[in-house]
N, C-alpha and C positions, 0 to 999 in steps of 0.2 A: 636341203631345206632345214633340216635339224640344224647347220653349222651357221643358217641363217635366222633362223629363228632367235637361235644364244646367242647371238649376237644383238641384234636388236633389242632382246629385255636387255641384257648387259650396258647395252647402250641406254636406253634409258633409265635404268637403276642410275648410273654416271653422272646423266644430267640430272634426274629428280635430288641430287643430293643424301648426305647421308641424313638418315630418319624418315624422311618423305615417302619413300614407294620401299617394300620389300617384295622378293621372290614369295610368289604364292600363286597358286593355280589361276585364280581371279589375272593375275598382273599377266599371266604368260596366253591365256588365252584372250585379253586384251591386246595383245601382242601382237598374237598370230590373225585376230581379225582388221589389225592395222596392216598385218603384211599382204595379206589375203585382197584387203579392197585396194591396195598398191598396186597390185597386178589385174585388177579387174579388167583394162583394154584388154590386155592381153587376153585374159580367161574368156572374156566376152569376145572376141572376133573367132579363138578356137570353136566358144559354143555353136554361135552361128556359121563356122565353116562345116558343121555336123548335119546328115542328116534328123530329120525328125525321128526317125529309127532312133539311129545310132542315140541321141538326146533321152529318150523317152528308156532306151536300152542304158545309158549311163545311170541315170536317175535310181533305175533297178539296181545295177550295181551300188550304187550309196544304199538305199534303203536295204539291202538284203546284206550287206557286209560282205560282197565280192563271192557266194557262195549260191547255191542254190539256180542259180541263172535260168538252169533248162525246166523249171518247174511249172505246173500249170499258172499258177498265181502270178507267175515270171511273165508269162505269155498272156495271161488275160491283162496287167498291168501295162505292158509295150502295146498289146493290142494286134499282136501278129505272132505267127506259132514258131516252133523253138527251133527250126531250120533257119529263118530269117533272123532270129538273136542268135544263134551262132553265129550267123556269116556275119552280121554285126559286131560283134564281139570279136572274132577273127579280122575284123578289120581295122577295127580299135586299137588290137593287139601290134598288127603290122605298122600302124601309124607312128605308133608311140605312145599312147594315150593310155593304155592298159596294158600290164604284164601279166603272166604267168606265176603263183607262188606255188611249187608243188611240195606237199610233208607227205609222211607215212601215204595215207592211203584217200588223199584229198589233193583237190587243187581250188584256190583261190585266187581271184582276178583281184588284183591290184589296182592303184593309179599309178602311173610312173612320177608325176607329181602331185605328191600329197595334198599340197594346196589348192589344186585345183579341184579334188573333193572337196575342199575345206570349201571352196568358193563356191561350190555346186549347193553344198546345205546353205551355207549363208545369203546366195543371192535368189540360186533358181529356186529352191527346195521354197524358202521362206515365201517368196514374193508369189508362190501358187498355194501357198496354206501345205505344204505337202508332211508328210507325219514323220519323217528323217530333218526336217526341218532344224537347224541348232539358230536358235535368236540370238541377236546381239550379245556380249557378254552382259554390257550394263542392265542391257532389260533382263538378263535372267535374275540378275541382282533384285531389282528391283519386284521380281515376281516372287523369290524368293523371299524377302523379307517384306511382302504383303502375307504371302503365307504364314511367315513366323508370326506376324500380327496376330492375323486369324486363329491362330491356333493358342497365342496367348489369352484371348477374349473369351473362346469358348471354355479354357480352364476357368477365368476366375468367374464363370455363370453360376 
């Protein structure tokens, strides 16, 4: 997904011509939410091939950064206790869906496709108000530089 992603800014740096668009965070995360709603059929018939578990157990996973899982917080947010997000997560695992990362003295639940995180903040996260939510790139633009507004006004008070 990284060797697809540099590709597409690449691609369109190419077409936007020399001077028009340059590489910057803004351009690449505009990017990735162009590649991300690309594959939405897809992302969306896996969502709906998932249980509600399993869904409500992913959701955990984005919001917690793949860590924490068996926690009460974990369990009261899915809504069922931390035998039933195992077997969830064990099953996600077997699918495809989630990996294994293990370091030193930790392990961390992955996506096997990043994107489909990406698509889970983007479509499901947003479209329920959820607090892992990431907004559109342009609306973040735009919220941001309401903010710098804001914040230029109450200096010159």
């Amino acid at each position: 997904n990284v060797q697809m992603l540099a590709h597409s800014c690449w691609s369109r740096l190419r077409e936007g011509g020399a001077g028009k668009l340059s590489l910057s965070e803004p351009f690449v995360h505009e990017t990735l939410e162009g590649l991300v709603r690309q594959q939405d059929p897809f992302f969306a018939q896996l969502w709906t091939a998932l249980t509600p578990i399993q869904q409500r157990t992913l959701l955990a996973v984005v919001e917690q950064g793949g860590v924490n899982l068996q926690s009460t917080r974990t369990a009261q947010a899915v809504g069922r206790g931390p035998g039933t997000i195992r077997k969830s997560l064990h099953s996600m695992i077997d699918s495809g869906v989630l990996r294994e990362e293990r370091s030193m003295n930790s392990t961390r639940l992955r996506f096997e496709d990043p994107f489909f995180a990406q698509w889970i903040r983007l479509i499901v996260m947003a479209a329920n108000g959820l607090s892992g939510a990431r907004r559109p790139f342009a609306s973040q633009q735009r919220h941001d530089a309401g903010l710098q507004n804001l914040k230029r006004k109450r200096t010159t008070l």
